[in-house]
Backbone as CSV, one residue per row, in Angstrom:
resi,resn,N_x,N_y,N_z,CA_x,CA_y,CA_z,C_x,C_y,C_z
1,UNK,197.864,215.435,79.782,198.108,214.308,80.679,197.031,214.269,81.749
2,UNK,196.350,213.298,81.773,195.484,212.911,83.285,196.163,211.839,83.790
3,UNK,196.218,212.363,85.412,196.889,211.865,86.816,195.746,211.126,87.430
4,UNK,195.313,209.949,87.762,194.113,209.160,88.147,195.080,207.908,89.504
5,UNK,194.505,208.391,90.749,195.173,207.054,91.752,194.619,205.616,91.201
6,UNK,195.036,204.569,91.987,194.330,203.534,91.686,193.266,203.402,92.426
7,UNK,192.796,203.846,93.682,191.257,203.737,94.093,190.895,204.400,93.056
8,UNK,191.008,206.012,92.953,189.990,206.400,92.339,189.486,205.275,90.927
9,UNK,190.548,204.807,90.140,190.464,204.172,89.151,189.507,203.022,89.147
10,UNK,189.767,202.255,90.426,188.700,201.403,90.637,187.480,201.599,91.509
11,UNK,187.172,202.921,91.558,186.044,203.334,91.828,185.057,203.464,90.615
12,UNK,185.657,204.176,89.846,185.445,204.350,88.437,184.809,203.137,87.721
13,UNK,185.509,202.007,88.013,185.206,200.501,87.252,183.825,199.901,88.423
14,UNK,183.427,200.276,89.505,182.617,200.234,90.134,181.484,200.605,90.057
15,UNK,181.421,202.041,88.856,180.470,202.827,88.882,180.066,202.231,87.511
16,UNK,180.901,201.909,86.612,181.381,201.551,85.497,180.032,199.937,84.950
17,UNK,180.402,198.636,86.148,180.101,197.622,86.263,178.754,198.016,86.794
18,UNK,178.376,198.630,87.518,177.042,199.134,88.339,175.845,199.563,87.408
19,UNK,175.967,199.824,86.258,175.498,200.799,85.219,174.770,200.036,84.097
20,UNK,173.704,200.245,83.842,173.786,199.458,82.385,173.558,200.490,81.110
21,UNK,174.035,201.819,81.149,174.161,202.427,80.203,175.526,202.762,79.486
22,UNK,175.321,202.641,78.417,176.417,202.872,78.021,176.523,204.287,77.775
23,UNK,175.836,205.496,78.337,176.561,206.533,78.203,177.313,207.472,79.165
24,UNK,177.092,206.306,80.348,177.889,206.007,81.509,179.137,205.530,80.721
25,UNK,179.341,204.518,80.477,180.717,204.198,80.314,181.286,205.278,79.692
26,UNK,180.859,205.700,78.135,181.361,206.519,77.707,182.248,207.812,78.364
27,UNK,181.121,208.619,78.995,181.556,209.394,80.010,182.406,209.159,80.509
28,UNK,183.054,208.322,81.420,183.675,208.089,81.930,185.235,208.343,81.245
29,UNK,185.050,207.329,79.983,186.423,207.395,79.267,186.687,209.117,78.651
30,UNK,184.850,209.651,78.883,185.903,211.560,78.440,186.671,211.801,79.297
31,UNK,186.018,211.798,81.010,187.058,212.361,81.752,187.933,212.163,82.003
32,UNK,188.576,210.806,81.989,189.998,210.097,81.889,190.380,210.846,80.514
33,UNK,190.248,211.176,79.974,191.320,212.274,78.653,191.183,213.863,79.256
34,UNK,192.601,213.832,78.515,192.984,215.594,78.560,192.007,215.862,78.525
35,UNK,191.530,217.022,79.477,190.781,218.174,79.205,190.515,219.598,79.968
36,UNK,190.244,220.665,79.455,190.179,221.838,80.591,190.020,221.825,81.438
37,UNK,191.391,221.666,82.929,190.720,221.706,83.898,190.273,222.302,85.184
38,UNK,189.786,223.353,84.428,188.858,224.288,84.574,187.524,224.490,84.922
39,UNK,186.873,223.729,84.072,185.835,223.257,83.598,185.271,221.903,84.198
40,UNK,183.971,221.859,85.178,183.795,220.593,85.775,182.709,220.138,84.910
41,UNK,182.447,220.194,83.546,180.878,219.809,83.586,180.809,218.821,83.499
42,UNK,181.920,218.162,82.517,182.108,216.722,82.543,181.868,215.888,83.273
43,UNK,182.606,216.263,84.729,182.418,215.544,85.893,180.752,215.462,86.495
44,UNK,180.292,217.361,86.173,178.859,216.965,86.830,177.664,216.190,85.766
45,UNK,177.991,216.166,84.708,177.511,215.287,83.972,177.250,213.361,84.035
46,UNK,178.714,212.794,84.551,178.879,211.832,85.021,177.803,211.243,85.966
47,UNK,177.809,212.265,87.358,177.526,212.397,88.541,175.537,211.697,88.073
48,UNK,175.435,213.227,87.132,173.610,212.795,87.548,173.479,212.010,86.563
49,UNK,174.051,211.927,85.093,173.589,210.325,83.903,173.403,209.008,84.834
50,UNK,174.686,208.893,85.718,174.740,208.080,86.755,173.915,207.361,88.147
51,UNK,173.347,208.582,88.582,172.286,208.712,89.501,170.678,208.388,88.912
52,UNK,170.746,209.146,87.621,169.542,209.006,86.990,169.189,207.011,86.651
53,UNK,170.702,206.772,85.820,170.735,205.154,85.386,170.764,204.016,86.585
54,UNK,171.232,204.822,88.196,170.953,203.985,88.763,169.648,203.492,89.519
55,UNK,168.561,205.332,89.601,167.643,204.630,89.818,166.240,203.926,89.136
56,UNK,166.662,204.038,87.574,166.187,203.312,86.972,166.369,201.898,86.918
57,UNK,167.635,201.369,87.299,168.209,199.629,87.328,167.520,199.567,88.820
58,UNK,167.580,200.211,89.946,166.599,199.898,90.880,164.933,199.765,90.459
59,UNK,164.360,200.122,90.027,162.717,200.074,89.335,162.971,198.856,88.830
60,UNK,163.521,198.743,87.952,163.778,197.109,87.019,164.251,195.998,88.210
61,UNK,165.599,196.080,89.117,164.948,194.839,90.024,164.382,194.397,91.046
62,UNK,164.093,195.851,91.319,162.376,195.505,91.884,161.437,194.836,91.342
63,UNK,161.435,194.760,90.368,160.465,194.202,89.646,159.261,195.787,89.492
64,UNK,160.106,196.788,89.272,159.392,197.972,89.219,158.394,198.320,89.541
65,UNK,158.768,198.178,91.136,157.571,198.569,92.183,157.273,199.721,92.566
66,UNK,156.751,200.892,91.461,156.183,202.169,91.328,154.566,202.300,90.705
67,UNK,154.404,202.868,91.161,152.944,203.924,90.536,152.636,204.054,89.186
68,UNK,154.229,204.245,88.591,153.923,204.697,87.448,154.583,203.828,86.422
69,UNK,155.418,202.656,86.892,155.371,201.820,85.866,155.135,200.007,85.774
70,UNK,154.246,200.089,87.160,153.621,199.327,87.183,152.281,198.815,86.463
71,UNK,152.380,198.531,85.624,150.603,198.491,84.363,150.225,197.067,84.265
72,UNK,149.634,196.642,84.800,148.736,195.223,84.431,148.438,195.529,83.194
73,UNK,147.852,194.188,82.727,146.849,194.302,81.793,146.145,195.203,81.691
74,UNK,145.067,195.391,82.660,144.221,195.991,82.527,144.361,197.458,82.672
75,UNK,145.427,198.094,82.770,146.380,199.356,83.073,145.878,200.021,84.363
76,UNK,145.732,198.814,85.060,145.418,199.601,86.500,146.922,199.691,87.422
77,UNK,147.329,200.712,87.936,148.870,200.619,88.536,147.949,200.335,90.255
78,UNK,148.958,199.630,90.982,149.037,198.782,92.406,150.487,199.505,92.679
79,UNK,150.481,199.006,94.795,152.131,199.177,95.153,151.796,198.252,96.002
80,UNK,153.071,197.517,96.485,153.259,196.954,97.491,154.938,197.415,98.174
81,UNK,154.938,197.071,99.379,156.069,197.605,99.971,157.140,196.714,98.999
82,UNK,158.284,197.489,99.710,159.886,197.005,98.402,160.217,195.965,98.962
83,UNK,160.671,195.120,98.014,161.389,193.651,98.595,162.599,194.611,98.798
84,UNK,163.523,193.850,99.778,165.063,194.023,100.412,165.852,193.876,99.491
85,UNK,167.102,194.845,99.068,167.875,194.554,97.974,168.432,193.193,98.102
86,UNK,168.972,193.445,99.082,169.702,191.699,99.849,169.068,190.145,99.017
87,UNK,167.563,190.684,99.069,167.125,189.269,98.409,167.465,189.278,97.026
88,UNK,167.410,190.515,96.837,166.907,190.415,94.940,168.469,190.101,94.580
89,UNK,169.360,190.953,95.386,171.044,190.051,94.781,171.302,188.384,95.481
90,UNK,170.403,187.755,96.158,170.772,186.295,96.105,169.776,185.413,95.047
91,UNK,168.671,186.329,94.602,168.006,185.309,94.343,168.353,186.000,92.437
92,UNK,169.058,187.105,92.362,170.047,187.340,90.942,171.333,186.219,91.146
93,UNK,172.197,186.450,92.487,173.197,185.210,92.089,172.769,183.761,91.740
94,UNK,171.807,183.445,92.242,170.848,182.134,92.039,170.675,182.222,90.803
95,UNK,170.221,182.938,89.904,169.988,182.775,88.405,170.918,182.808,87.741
96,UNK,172.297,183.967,88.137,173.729,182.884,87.254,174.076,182.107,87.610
97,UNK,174.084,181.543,88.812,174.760,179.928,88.921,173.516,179.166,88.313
98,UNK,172.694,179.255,88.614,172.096,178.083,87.474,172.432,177.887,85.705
99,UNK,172.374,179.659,85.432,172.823,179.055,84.199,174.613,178.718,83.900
100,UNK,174.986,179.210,84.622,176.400,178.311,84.784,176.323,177.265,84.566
101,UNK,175.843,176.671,85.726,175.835,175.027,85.913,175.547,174.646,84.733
102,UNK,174.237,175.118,84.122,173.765,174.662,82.921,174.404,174.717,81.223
103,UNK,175.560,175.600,80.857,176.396,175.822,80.400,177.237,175.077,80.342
104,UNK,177.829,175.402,81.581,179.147,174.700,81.783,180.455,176.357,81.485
105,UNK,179.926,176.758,81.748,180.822,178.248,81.813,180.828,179.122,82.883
106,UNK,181.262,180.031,83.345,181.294,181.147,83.815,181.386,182.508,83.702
107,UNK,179.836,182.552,84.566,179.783,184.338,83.688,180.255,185.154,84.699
108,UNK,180.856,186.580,84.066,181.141,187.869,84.438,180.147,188.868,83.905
109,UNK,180.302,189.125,85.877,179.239,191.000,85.225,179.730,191.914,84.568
110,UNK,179.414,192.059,83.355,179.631,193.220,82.719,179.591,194.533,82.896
111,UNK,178.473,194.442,83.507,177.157,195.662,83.552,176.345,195.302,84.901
112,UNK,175.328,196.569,85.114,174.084,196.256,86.011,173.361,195.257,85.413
113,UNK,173.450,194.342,85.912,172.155,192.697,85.474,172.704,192.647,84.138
114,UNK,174.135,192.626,83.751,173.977,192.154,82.505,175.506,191.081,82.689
115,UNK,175.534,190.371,82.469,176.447,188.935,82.214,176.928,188.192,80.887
116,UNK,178.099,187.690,81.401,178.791,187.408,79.815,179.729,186.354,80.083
117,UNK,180.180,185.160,79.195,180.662,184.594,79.493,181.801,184.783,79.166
118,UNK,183.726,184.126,79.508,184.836,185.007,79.025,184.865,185.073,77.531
119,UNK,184.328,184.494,76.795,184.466,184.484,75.414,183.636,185.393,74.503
120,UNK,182.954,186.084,75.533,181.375,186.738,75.050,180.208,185.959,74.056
121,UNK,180.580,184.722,73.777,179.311,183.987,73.481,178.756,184.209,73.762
122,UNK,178.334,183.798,74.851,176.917,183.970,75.613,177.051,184.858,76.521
123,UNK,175.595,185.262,76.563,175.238,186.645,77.047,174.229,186.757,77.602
124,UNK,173.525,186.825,79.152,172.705,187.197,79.862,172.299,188.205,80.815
125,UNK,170.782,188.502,80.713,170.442,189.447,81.310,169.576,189.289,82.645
126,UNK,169.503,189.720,84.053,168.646,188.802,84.853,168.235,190.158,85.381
127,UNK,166.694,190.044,85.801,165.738,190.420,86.322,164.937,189.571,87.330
128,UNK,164.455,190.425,88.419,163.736,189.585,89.419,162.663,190.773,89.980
129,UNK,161.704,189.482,90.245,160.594,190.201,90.692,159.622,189.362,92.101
130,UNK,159.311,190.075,92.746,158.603,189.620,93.894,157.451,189.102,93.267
131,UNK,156.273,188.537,93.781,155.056,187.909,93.533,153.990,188.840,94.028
132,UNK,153.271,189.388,93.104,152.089,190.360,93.602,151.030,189.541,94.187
133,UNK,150.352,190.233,95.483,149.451,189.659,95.556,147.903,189.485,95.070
134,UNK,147.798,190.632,94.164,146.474,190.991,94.067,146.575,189.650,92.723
135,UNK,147.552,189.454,91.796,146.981,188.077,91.301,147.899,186.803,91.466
136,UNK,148.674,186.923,92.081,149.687,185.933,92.056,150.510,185.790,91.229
137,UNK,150.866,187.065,90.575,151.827,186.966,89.203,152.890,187.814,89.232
138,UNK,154.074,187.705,88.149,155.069,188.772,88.808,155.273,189.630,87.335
139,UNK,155.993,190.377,87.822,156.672,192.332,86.546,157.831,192.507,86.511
140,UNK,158.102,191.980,85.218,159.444,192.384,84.888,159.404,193.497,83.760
141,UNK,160.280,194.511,83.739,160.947,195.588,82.240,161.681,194.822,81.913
142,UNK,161.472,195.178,80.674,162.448,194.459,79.550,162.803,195.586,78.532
143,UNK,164.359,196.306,79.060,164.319,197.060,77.835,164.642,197.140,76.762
144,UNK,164.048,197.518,75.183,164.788,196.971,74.371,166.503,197.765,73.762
145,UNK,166.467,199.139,74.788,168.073,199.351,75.021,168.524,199.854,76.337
146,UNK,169.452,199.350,77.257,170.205,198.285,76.498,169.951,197.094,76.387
147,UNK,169.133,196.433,77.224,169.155,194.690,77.662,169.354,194.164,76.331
148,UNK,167.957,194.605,75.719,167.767,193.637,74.122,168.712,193.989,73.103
149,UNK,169.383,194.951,73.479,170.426,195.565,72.665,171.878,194.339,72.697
150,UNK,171.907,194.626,73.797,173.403,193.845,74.823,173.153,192.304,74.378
151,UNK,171.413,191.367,74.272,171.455,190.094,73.903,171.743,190.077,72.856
152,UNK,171.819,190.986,71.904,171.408,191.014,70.357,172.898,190.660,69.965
153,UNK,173.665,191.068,70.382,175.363,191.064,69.894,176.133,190.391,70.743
154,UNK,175.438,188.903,70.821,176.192,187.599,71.127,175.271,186.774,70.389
155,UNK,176.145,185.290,70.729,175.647,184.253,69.688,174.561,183.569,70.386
156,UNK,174.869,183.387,71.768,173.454,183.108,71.994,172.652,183.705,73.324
157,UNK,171.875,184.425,73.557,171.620,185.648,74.573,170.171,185.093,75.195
158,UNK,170.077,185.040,76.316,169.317,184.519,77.360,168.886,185.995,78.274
159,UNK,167.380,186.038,78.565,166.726,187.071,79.692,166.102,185.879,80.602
160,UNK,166.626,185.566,81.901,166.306,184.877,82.787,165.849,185.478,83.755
161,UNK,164.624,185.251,84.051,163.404,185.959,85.203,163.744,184.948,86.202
162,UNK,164.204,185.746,87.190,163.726,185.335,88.905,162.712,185.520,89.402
163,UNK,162.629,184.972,90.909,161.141,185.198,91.217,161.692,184.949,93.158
164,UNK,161.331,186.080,93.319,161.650,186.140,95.175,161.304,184.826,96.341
165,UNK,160.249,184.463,95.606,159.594,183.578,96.640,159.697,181.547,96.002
166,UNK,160.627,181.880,94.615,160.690,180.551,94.281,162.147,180.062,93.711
167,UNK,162.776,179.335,93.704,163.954,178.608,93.972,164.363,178.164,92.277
168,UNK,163.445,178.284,91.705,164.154,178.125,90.223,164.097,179.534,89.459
169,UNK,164.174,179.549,88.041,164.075,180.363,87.319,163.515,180.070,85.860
170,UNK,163.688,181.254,85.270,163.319,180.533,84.123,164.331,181.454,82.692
171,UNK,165.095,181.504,81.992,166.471,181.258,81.242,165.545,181.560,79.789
172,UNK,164.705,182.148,79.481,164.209,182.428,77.790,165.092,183.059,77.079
173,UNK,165.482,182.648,75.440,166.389,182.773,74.666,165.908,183.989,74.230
174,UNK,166.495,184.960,73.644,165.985,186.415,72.792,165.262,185.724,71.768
175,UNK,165.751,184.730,70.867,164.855,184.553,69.665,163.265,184.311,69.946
176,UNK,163.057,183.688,71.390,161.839,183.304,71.665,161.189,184.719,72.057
177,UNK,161.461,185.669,72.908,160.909,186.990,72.745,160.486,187.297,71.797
178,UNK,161.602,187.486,70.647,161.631,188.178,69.769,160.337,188.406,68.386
179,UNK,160.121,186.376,69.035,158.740,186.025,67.811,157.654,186.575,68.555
180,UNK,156.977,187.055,70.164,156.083,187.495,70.859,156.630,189.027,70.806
181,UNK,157.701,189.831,70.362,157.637,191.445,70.514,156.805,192.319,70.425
182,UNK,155.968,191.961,69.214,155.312,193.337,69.199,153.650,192.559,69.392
183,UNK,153.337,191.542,70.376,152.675,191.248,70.854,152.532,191.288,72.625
184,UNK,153.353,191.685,73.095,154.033,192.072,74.371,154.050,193.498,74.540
185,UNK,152.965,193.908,75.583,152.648,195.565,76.221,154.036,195.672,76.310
186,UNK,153.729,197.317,76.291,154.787,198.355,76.010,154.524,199.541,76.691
187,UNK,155.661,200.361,77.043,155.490,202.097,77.626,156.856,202.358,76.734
188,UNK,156.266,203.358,76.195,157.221,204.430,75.314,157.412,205.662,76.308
189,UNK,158.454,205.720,76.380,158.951,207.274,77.323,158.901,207.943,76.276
190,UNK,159.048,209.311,76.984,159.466,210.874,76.499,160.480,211.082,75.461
191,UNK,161.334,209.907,75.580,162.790,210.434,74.985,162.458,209.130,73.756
192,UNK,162.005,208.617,73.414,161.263,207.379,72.761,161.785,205.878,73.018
193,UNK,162.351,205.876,74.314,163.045,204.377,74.492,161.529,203.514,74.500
194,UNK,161.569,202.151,74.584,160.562,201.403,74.972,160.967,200.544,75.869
195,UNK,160.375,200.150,76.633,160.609,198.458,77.375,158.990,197.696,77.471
196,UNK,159.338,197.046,77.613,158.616,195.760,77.168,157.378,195.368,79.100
197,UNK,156.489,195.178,78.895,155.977,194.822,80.232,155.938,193.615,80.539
198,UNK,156.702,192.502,80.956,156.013,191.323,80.865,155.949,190.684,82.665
199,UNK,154.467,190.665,81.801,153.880,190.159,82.917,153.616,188.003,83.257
200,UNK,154.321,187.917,84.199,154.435,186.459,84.272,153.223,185.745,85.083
201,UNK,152.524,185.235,84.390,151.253,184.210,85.561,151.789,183.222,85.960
202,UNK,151.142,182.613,87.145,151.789,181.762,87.922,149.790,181.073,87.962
203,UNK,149.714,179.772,86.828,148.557,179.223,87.052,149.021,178.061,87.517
204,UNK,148.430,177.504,88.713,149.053,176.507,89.150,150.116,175.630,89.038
205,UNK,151.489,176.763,89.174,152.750,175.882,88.829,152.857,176.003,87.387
206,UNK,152.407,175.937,86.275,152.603,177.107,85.251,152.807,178.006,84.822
207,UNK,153.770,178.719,84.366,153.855,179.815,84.301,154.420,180.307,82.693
208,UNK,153.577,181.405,82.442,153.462,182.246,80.828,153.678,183.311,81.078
209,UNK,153.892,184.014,80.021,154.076,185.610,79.429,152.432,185.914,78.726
210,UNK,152.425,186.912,79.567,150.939,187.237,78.758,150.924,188.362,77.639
211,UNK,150.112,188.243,76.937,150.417,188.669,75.464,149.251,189.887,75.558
212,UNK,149.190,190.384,74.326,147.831,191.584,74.368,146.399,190.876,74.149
213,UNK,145.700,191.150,74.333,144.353,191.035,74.031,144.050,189.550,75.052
214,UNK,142.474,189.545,75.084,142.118,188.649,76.320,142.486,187.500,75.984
215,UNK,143.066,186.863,77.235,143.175,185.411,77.870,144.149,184.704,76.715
216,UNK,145.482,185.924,76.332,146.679,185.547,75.208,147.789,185.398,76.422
217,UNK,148.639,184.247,75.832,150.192,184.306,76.669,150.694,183.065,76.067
218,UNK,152.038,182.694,76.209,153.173,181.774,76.278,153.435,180.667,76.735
219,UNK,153.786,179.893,77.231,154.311,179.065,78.289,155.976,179.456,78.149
220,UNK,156.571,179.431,79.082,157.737,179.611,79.482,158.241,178.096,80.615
221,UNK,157.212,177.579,80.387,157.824,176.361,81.508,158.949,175.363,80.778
222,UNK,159.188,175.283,79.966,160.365,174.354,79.062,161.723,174.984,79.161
223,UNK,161.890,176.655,79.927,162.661,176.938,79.551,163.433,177.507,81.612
224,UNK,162.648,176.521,82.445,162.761,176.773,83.629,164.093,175.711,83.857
225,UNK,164.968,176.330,84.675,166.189,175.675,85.355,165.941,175.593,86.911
226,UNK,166.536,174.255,87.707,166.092,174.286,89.057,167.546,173.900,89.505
227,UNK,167.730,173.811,90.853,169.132,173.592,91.223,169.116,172.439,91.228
């Protein structure tokens, strides 16, 4: 038998919703079952998967403003000071109410930056990024687990890029990624995850995904929502 209050319980669903790993959730549901309790590892296990996954979802909506996974094109890494969390969660609520509006549904957070509508049809992921100055363009991760994982298993799954300093967004479908993937820079970690680098230009009010090799990219402007 496990004895759980209701804060603690909805602390749990806090840490739970905060997360975008699922081996966070998992965890979670071990320690809610019988078990030796004796034995904390479980718990200290929780603790750092947790710590570790959260400050990785910080790097991502920053627009992963580090040293080391910041890579232009040209794989030169830059820093600039951190945008304020404060902004990056209004100008994230700004990108689900637009696609709300645009729907005609309402999404629930699932996850860290990940959204769903009640039926789980549709399924979005939002990222935001400040505007660099050295070219006027912005950095988003894109990972392909979970984000691309999480779009993959709905019917129709949307990665919508914010942008700190501008009032719309832009709402790209997975299938449209999906045909630019393995034309879209990459960092392979240690453990072999990948995420995706995409880097967004901002040419006069235009704006693309830039691709590998010189003067390659997208347009993404067909797929911009404004209030």
């Amino acid at each position: 038998m496990r004895i759980v209050s209701v804060d603690a319980l909805i602390k749990l669903m806090d840490v739970n919703l905060s997360t975008s790993s699922g081996a966070v959730t998992e965890k979670i549901h071990t320690i809610l079952r019988p078990m030796e309790y004796t034995r904390i590892d479980e718990i200290v296990d929780i603790v750092f998967t947790t710590v570790e996954d959260k400050e990785t979802s910080v790097r991502d909506d920053l627009g992963a403003e580090s040293d080391e996974e910041h890579v232009q094109s040209d794989q030169t890494p830059f820093t600039q000071e951190r945008t304020p969390k404060e902004v990056v969660a209004q100008r994230k609520q700004l990108a689900v109410d637009l696609v709300s509006g645009r729907e005609g549904v309402s999404l629930v957070r699932m996850r860290h930056s990940m959204y769903a509508s009640t039926n789980d049809e549709l399924r979005v992921v939002v990222s935001v990024s400040k505007r660099y100055e050295r070219d006027g363009g912005y950095w988003y991760a894109f990972h392909d687990n979970p984000q691309r994982t999480y779009l993959t298993n709905a019917s129709r799954g949307y990665l919508v890029l914010g942008m700190v300093d501008q009032d719309f967004v832009h709402a790209i479908p997975l299938q449209v990624l999906n045909s630019h993937w393995d034309e879209i820079g990459e960092t392979v970690k240690g453990n072999g995850s990948v995420f995706k680098h995409l880097v967004v230009a901002n040419d006069n009010g235009c704006f693309s995904i830039r691709l590998r090799g010189a003067n390659r990219s997208f347009s993404i402007d067909e797929y911009r929502l404004t209030p």
